[in-house]
C-alpha positions in Angstrom: 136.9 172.3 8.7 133.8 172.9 6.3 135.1 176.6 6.1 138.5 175.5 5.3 137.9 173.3 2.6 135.2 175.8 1.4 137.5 178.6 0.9 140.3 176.5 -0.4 138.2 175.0 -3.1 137.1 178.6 -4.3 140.4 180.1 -4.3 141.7 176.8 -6.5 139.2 177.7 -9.2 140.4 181.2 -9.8 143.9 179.6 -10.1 145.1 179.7 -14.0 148.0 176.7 -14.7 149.2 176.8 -18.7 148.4 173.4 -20.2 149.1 171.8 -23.4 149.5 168.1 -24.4 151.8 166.3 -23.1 153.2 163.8 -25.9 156.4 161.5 -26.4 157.9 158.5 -28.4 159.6 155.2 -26.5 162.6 153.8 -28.5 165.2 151.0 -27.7 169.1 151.5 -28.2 168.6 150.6 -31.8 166.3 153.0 -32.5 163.5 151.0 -32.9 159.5 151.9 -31.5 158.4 150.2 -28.8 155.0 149.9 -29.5 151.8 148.9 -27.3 153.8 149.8 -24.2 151.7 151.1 -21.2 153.5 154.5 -19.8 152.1 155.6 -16.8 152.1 159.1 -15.4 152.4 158.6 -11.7 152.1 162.3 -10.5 148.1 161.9 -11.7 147.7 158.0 -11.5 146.8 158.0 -15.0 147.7 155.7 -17.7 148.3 155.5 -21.8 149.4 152.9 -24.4 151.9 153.6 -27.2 150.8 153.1 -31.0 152.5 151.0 -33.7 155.1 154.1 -33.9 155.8 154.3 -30.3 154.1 157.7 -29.4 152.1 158.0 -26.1 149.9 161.3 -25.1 148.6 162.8 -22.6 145.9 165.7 -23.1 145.9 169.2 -22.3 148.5 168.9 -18.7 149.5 171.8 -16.8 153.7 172.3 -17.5 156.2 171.0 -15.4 157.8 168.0 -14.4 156.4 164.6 -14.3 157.1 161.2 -13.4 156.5 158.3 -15.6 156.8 154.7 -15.2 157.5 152.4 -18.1 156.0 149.3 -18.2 158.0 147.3 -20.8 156.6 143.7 -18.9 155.8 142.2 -16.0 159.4 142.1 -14.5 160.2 145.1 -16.4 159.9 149.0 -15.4 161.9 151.9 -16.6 161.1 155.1 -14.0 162.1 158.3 -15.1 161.3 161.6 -14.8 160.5 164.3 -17.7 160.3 168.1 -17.9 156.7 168.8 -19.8 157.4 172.5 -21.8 154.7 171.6 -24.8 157.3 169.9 -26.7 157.8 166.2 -28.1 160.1 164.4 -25.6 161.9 161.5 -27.1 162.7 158.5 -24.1 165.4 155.5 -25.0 164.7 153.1 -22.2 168.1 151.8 -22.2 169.3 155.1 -20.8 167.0 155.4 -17.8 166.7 153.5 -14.6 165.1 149.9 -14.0 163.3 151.0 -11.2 160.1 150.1 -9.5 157.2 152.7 -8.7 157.1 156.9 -7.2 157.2 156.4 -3.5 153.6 158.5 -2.4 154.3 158.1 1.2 156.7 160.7 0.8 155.6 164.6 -0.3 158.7 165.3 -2.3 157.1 161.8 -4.5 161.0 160.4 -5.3 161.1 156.9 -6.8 162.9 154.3 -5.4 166.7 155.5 -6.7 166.4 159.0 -5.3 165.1 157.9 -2.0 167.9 158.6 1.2 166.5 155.5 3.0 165.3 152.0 2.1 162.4 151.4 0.7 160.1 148.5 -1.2 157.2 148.7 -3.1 154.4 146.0 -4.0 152.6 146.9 -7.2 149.2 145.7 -8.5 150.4 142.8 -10.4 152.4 141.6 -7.6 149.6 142.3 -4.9 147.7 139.9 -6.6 149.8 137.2 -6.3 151.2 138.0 -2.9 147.6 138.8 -1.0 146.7 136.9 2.0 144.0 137.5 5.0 146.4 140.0 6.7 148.9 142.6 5.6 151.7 141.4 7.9 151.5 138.5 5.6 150.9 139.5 2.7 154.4 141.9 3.3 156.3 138.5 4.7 157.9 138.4 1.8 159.9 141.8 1.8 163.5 141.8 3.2 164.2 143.6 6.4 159.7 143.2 6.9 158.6 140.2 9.0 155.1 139.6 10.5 153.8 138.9 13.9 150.8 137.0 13.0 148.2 136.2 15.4 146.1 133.6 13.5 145.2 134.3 10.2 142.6 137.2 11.8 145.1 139.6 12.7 148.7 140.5 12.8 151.5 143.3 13.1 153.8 144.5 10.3 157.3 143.8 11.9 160.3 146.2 10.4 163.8 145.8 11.3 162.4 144.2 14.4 160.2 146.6 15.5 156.3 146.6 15.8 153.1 147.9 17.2 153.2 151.6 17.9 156.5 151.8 16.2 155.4 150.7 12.7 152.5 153.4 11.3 150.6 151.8 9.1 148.4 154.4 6.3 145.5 154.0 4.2 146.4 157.0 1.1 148.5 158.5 3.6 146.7 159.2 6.6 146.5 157.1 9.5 143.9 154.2 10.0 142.9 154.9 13.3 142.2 151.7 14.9 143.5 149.6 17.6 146.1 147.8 15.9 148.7 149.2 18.4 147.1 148.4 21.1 147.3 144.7 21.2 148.8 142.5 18.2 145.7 140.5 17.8 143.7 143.7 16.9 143.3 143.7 13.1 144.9 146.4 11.3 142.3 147.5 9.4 143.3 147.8 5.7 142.0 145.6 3.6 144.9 144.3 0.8 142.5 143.2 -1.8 141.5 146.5 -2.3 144.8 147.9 -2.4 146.7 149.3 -6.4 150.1 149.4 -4.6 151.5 149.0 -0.7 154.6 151.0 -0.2 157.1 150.3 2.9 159.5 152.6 4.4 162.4 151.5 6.3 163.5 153.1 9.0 162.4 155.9 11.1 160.2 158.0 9.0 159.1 160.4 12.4 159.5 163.6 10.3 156.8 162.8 7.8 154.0 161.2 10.0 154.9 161.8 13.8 156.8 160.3 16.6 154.6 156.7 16.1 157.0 156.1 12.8 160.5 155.2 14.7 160.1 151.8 13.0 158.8 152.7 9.7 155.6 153.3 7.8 153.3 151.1 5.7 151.0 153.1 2.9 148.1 151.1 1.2 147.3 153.0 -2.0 143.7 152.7 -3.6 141.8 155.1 -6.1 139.0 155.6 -3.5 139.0 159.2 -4.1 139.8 159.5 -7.9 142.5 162.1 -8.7 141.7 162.2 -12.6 138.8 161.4 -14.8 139.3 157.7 -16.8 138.3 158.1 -20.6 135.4 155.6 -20.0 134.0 153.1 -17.6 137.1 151.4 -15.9 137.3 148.3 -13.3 138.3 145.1 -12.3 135.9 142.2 -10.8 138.2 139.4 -9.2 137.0 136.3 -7.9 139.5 133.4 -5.7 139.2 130.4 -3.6 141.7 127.8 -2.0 141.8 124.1 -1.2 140.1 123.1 2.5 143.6 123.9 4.0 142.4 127.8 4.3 138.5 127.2 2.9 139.0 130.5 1.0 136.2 132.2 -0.6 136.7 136.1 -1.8 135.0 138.6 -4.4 136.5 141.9 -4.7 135.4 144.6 -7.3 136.5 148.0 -8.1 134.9 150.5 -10.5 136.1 154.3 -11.6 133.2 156.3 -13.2 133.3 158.8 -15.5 131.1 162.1 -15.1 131.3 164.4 -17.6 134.9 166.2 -18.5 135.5 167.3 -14.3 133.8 164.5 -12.3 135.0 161.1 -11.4 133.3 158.3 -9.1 134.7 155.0 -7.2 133.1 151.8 -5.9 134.8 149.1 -4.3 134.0 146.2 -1.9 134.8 143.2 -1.0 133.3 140.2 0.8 135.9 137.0 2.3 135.6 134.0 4.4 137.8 131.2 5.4 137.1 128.0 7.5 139.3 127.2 10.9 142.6 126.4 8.5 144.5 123.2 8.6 148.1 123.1 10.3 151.3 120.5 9.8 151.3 118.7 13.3 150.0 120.2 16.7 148.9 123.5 17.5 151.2 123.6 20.7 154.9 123.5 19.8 157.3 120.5 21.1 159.2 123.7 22.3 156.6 124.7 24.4 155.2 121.7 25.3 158.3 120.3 26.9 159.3 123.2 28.3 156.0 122.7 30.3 157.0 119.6 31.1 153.8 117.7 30.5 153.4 114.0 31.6 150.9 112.6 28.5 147.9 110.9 29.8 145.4 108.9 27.8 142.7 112.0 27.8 146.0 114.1 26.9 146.3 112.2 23.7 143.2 111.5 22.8 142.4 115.3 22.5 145.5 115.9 20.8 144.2 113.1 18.2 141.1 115.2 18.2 142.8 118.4 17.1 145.3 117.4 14.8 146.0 119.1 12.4 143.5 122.2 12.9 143.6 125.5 14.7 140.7 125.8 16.1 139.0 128.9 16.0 141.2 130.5 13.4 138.4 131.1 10.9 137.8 134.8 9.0 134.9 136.7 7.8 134.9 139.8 6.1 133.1 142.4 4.3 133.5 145.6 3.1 133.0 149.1 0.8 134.3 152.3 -0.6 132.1 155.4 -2.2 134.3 158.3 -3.7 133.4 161.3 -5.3 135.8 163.7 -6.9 135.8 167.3 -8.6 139.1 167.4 -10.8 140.1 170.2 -13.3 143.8 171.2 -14.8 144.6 173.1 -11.4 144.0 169.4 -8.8 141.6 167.5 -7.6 139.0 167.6 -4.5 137.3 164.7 -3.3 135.8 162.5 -0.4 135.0 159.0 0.1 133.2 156.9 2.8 134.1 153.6 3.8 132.7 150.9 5.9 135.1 147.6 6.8 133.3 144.8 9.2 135.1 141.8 10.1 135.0 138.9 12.6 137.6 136.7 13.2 138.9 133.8 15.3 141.4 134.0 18.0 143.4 130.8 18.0 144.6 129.4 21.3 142.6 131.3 23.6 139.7 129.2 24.4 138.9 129.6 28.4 136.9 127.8 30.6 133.1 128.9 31.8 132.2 129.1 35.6 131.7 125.7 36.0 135.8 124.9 35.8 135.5 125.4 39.6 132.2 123.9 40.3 132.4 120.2 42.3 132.8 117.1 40.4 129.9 115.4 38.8 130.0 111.8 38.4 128.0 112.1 35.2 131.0 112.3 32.6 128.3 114.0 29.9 127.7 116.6 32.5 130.4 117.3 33.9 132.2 117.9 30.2 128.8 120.1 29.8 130.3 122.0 31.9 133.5 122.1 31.6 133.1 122.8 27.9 135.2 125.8 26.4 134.5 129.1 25.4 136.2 130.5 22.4 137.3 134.1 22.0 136.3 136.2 18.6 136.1 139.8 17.8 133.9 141.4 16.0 134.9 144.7 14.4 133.0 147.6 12.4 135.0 150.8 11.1 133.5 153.7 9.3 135.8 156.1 7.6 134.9 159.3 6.1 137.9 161.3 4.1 138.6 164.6 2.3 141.8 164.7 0.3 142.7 168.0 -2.5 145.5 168.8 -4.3 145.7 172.7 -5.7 148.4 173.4 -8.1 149.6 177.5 -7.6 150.6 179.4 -10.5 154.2 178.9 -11.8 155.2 182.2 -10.8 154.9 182.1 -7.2 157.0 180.6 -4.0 154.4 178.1 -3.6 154.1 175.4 -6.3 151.2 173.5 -4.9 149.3 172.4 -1.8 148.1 168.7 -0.7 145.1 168.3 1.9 144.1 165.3 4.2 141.3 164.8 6.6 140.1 162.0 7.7 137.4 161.0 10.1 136.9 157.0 11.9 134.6 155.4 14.2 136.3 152.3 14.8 134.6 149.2 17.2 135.6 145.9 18.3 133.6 143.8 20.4 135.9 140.8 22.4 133.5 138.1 22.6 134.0 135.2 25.1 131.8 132.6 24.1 128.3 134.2 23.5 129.1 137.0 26.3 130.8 139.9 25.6 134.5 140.3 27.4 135.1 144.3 26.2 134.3 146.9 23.6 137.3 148.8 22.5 135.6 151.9 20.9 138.0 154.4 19.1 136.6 157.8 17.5 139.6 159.5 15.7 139.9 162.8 13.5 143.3 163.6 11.2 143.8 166.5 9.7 147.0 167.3 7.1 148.4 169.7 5.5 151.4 169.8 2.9 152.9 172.9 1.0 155.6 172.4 -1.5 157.6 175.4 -2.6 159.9 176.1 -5.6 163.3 177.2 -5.3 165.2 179.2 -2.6 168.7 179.2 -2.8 168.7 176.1 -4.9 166.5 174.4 -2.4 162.9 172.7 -3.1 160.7 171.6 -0.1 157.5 170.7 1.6 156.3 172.2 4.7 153.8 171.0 7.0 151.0 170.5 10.0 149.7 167.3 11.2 146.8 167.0 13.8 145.5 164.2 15.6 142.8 163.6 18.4 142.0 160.1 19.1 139.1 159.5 21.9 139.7 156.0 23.2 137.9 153.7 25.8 137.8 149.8 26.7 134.5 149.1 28.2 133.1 145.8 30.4 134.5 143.7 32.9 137.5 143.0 31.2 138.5 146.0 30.2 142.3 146.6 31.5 142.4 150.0 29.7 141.7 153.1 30.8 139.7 155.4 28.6 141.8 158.5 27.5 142.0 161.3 25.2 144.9 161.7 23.3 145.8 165.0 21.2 149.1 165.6 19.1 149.9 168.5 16.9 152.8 168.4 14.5 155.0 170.9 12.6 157.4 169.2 10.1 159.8 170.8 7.3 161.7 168.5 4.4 164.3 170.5 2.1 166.1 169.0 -0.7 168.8 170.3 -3.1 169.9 168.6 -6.3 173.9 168.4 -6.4 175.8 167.6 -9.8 176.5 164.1 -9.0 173.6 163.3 -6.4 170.7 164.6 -3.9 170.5 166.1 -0.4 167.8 166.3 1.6 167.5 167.3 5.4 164.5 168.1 7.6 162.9 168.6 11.1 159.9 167.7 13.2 158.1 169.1 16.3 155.2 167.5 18.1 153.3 168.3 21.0 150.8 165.4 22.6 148.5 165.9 25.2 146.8 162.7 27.4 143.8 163.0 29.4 142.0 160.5 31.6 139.5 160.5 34.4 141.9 159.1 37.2 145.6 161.0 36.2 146.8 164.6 36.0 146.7 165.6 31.9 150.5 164.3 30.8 151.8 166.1 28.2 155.3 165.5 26.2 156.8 166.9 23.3 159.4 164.8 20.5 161.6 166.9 18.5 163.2 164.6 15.7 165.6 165.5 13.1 166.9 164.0 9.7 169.9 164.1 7.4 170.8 162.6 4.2 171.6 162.4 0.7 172.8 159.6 -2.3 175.5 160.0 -4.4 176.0 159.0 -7.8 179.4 157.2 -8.1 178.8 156.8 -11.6 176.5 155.8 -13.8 175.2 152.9 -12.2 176.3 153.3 -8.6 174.4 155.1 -6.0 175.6 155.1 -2.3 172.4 156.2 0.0 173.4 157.9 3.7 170.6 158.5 6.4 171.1 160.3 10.0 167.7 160.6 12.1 166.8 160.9 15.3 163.3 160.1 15.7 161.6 160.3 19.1 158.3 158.5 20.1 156.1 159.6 22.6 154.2 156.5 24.5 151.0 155.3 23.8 147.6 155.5 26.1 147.9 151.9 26.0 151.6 151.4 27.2 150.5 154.0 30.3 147.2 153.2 31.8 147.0 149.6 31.2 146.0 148.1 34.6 145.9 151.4 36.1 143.1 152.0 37.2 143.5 151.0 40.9 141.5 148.1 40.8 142.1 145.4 43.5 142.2 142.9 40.5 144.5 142.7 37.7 142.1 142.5 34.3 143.6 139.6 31.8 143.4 140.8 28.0 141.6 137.6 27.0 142.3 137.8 23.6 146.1 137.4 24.1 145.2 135.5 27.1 148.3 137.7 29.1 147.9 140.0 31.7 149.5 143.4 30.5 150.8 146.2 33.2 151.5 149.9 32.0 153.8 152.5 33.4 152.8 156.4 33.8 156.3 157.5 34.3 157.1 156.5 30.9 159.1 158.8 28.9 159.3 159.5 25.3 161.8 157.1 23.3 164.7 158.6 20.8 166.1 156.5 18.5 169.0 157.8 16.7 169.4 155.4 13.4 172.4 155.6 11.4 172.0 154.1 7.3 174.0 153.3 4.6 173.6 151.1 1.2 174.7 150.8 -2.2 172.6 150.3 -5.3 173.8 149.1 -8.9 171.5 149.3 -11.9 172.6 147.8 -14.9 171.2 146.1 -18.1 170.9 142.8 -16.6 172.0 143.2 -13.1 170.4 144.9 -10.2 172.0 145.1 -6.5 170.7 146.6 -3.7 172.4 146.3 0.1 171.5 148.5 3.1 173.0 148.5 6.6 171.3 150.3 9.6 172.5 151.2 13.2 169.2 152.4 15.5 170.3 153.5 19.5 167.5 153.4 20.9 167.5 155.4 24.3 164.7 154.7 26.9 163.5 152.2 24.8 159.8 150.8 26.0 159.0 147.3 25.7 156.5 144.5 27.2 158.2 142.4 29.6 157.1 139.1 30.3 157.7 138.8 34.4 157.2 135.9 36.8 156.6 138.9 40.1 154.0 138.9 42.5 151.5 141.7 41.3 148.9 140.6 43.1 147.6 138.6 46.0 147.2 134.9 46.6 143.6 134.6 46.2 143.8 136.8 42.9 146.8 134.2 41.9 145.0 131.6 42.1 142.3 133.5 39.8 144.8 134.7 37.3 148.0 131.5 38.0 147.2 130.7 33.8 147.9 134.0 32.6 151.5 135.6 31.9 152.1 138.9 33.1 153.6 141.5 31.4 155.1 144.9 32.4 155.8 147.9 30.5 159.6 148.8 30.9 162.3 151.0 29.6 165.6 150.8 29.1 168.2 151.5 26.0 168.3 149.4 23.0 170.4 148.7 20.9 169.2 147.7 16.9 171.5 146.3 14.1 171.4 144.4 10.8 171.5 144.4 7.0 168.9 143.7 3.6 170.1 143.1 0.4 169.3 141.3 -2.6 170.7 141.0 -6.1 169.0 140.5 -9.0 169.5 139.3 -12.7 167.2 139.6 -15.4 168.1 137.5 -18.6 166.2 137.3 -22.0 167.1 133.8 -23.9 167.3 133.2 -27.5 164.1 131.3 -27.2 161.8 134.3 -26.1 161.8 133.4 -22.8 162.4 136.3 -19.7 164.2 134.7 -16.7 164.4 137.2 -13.0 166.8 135.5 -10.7 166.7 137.4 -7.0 168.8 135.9 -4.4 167.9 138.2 -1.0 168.9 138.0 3.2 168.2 140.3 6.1 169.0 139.9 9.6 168.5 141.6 13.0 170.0 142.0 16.2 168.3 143.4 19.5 170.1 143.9 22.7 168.9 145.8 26.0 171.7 148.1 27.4 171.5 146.3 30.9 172.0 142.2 29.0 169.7 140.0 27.1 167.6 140.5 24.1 164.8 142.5 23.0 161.3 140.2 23.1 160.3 138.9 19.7 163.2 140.0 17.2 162.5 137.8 13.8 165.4 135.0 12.6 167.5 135.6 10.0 166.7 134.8 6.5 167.8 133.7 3.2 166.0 132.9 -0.3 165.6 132.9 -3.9 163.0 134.1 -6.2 163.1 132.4 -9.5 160.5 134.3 -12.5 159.8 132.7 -16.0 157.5 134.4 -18.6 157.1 133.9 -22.2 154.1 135.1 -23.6 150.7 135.1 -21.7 152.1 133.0 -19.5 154.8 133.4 -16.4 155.6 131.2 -13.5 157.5 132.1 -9.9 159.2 129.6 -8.0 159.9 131.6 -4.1 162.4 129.2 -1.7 163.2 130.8 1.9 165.5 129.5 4.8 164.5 131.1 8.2 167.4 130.3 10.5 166.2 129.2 14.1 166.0 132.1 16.9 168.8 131.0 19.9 168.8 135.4 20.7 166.1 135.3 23.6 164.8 137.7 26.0 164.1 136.4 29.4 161.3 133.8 29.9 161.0 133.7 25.8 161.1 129.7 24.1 163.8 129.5 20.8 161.7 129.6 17.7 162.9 126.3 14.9 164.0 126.9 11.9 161.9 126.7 8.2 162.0 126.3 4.4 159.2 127.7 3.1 158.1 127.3 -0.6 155.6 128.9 -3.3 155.2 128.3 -6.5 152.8 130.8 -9.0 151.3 130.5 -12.1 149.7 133.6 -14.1 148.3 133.5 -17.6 147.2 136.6 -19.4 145.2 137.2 -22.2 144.7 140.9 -23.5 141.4 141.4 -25.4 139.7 144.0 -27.1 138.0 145.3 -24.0 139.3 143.7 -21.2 142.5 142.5 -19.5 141.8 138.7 -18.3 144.3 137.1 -15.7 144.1 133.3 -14.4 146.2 132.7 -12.1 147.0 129.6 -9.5 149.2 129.5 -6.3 151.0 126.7 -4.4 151.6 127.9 -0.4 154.1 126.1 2.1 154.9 123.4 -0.7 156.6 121.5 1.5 154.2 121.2 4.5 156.3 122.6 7.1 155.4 123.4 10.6 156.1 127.3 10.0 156.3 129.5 13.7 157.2 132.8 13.5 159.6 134.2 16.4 157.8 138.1 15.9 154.5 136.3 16.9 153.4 136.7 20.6 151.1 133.5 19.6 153.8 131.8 17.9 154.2 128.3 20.2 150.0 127.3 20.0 149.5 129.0 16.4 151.2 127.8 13.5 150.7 129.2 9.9 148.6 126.8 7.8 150.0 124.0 6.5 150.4 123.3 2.4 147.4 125.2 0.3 146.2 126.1 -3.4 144.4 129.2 -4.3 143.2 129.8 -7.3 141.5 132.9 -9.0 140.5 134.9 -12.0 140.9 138.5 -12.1 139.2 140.8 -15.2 140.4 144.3 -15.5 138.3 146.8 -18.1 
């Protein structure tokens, strides 16, 4: 790989790209400057102001196209793209789209209008408001995206009702590597209050990162390996806390160095910690508990008095860094980084009991409860992440028009600890390797081809280790072509992988996923685009989903950390989902619409079971009698529902900007044989109300989660919700230095929020009502 990157680097320097300034003037429909407007050039992740006449530059940039985002305010951003020849370009905002941020997830880089299937996109300024101690949560809020939290520790990103292995979830577009698929309480391993932007793609995206995509994909954008070099020092030093609800306590900082006219340096980190947070009510559900049928005894109550209002074990720490170095010049960038993320967390509800819960009894009370005294379950967790990322621009006059390079390298741990012993070490040493070629036109087509490589060596090690160790290689060959029509854009493309398992106790399985992909939107006018999607997307099953359990052990191993005894299937088969989509935008002065409906047939579907069979013998029963067991099935699925929102955006005669967003999604799950697919989130409903005026804006969120009646077999109903925030920013722009204040309200009305998604969702609740508050100072 040294070689590689070697001889890629020196053929980039010979490369010669024509440059010249890049500079252009903002106006409104009457003409007028807009001045002190930030414009920023997405393609390089750069940024300028406009002066008192409205004219932004850009020094000395190769020709070609570029995209550019607007930012007029807070709720406002015109995206546009513009052809860079060397001469002044003159933009009226009023003639180009509203629109939010380039999508970098894809290679072709579209914004949000030109993309063929759904997709949202959390920006820096909302990030801050919206960041919690997961991603699944801080993505809650994002129609058609649910989570499946496990605490506030851990949790999986749930799209259109799909998670785990089926949701891919990047860190700058290559993969993170850790155990997050494996089991939902294993952290996914991005940290959010590191992250510029967080992009989510709807819908099977298998062509661009592999068969684990059939859901959708997740990309978490930072600058830890800098793509251009800032005019002087830049960075951002944020500090927040919250009431004793949470306990909250973060710092996160982020500097870009300057280092002479080619060089550029990054340092981040972060350090957070929460106490055990506070809940509305009991940790244990009515549901649940009188589905158990419990008969309430004085000691019952009395330790339900005790733990009122707290989920125990539920508390977070967490620490982290980023070191990147970068060699840029007019022709791309080359860089690496190295990271380090360490985190130990709670795992709420999943206390067990030590040997002496079948010793005799002791008449001394104090001794016996000595004994009989609980053992709490926490994982500790280290990851180490070294990366490589380039970008070389060709000359204009070839076939190729540039080239885009990914490696990445993780040693990822987690120790399950039981009390002061340690239950099982999930180790996970992983290498990526990705590369991207975009060419210019053949027969009026543009496109990116492209190879993707992945070896991931896995093991669970101790006595409760219910996963057999494996080796898992995939290799990937993917092609996306595009064509731009008079009234719209097509774009089709194709995907062929090859993966390779190996373990100690099986023959070497090997599978291959072919997916294709289809689309185009249509302009209907002006303000009308109509987005269609075809794919079928196939997924080839995990390590985890066939050797768990398999090892041929007399005993069944429990996976204490979900406290469920979890059975997987060698004669799986890969899954193909074949996912129709269709949606209508409007983009007007004021108003904003955006729908989307999606069809996903999902043949050979795999899923985890819960099961009430007899998978082992009486003596082992008896062992085991507390523990669930699950089985890894297939059978065809069936996927269904909408998103849409609409959106109006109002200035008043009294300065004041008003954003009204009124949104829903809902999905439907159904096996092919009857019943429900486990876990499928409730529908939703909600408004968003924004205010700004000044330094100062204020957002008022309201959401209705209806309750869950759609069940699989041996799942409990799920009630129903409101859930309420309410943020305050103020923002003062200095001479030097940006300075935001802001303050946040959670769960205003102190409801008992469960989430169907969540395999933890009857004995952990979210927190009840809570205040953060912070101050963030960007330079």
């Amino acid at each position: 790989m040294r070689y590689i990157f070697l001889l890629v680097l020196a053929f980039g320097a010979k490369a010669q790209t024509d440059t010249a300034d890049l500079i252009g003037s903002l106006i409104d429909k009457s003409g007028e400057p807009l001045a002190q407007v930030t414009v920023h050039l997405l393609d390089l992740n750069t940024q300028t102001q406009t002066n008192n006449q409205g004219v932004f530059t850009f020094e000395q940039l190769p020709l070609g196209e570029y995209e550019i985002d607007i930012e007029i305010s807070t709720q406002q951003h015109y995206n546009t793209s513009i052809q860079h020849d060397g001469t002044e370009v003159t933009i009226n905002v009023d003639d180009v789209a509203l629109d939010k941020l380039v999508v970098s997830a894809n290679p072709l880089e579209h914004n949000q209008l030109k993309m063929t299937t759904p997709v949202s996109i959390l920006d820096e300024e909302q990030l801050v408001m919206d960041r919690s101690l997961s991603i699944d949560q801080t993505l809650n809020s994002i129609t058609g995206v649910n989570s499946g939290s496990f605490g506030a520790g851990s949790g999986q990103v749930v799209i259109r009702g799909q998670q785990g292995p089926r949701v891919k979830v990047l860190q700058n577009n290559t993969g993170l590597q850790d155990a997050s698929s494996v089991s939902p309480d294993h952290w996914i391993s991005s940290e959010s209050l590191l992250a510029k932007q967080i992009e989510v793609l709807k819908g099977p995206a298998t062509l661009l990162y592999g068969g684990g995509a059939v859901g959708g994909v997740v990309n978490v954008i930072d600058n830890t390996i800098p793509t251009t070099v800032p005019d002087d020092l830049d960075g951002a030093i944020e500090g927040r806390f919250s009431d004793n609800t949470i306990g909250e306590q973060a710092l996160t900082f982020g500097l870009d160095v300057p280092m002479g006219d080619q060089f550029a340096a990054h340092f981040s980190g972060f350090q957070n910690e929460t106490d055990d947070y506070q809940i509305t009510g009991e940790a244990e559900s009515e549901i649940l508990h009188d589905a158990e049928g419990h008969e309430e005894h004085e000691e019952e109550e009395e330790e339900h008095e005790e733990n009122h209002g707290v989920l125990e074990n539920s508390s977070v720490e967490s620490d982290g860094f980023n070191l990147g170095f970068s060699h840029i010049t007019d022709a791309g960038h080359w860089g690496v980084s190295y990271s380090q993320l360490n985190r130990n967390y709670g795992i709420p509800g999943h206390a067990h009991n030590d040997e002496g819960h079948e010793e005799e009894h002791h008449d001394d009370e104090e001794e016996h409860e000595d004994e009989h005294e609980e053992e709490v379950v926490r994982i500790d967790l280290e990851k180490q992440v070294f990366k490589l990322k380039g970008l070389h621009r060709f000359s204009e006059d070839g076939f190729l028009s540039q080239m885009k390079m990914h490696y990445a390298n993780s040693d990822y741990q987690h120790v399950e600890l039981e009390g002061d012993e340690v239950g099982t070490v999930f180790d996970n040493e992983a290498d990526e390797w990705r590369v991207e070629l975009t060419h210019e036109h053949v027969i009026g087509f543009t496109g990116v081809w492209g190879l993707q490589w992945n070896n991931r060596d896995f093991s669970a090690i101790g006595e409760e280790a219910y996963i057999l160790p494996s080796d898992t290689q995939n290799i990937g060959l993917f092609l996306i072509e595009e064509r731009e029509l008079s009234q719209g854009h097509l774009e089709f493309g194709a995907r062929f992988d090859r993966q390779q398992v190996k373990t100690n106790l099986f023959p070497t399985l090997k599978d291959n996923a072919f997916s294709i992909s289809a689309g185009g939107t249509w302009e209907l006018n002006d303000q009308w685009t109509m987005p269609i999607n075809f794919a079928r997307a196939q997924r080839l099953p995990t390590a985890e989903e066939l050797f768990s359990n398999q090892s041929g052990a007399e005993e069944l191993i429990p996976h204490l950390a979900t406290g469920t005894i979890e059975i997987g299937n060698i004669d799986l088969t890969h899954e193909t989902a074949n996912n129709f989509d269709i949606g209508l935008r409007y983009r007007g002065d004021k108003w904003q619409f955006n729908v989307s409906w999606f069809y996903n047939k999902v043949n050979d579907f795999i899923f985890l079971q819960e099961t009430h069979e007899d998978h082992h013998d009486d003596d082992e029963e008896e062992e085991h009698e507390e523990y669930p067991t699950f089985v890894y099935q297939q059978q065809n699925a069936t996927f269904k529902g909408f998103e849409a929102d609409l959106t109006l955006s109002i200035d008043d005669a009294f300065n004041n900007q008003w954003a009204f967003r009124l949104f829903a999604d809902a999905t439907t799950a159904k096996l092919s044989k009857g019943g429900y697919v486990p876990r499928i989130p409730a529908n939703r409903v909600g408004l968003n109300v924004n205010w700004s005026r000044g330094p100062w804006s204020v957002m008022l969120d309201y959401t209705h989660v209806e309750r869950q009646n759609d069940l699989a077999d041996y799942e409990l109903p799920t009630a129903s919700y409101d859930d309420m925030s309410l943020g305050i920013n103020w923002l003062h722009f200095g001479t030097r230095a940006e300075t935001l204040v802001f303050l946040k309200a959670n769960n205003l009305l102190d409801e008992e929020i469960r989430e169907h998604a969540s395999f933890t969702k009857d004995i952990a609740p979210l927190p009840a009502r809570s205040i953060s508050a912070g101050l963030r100072v960007s330079f």
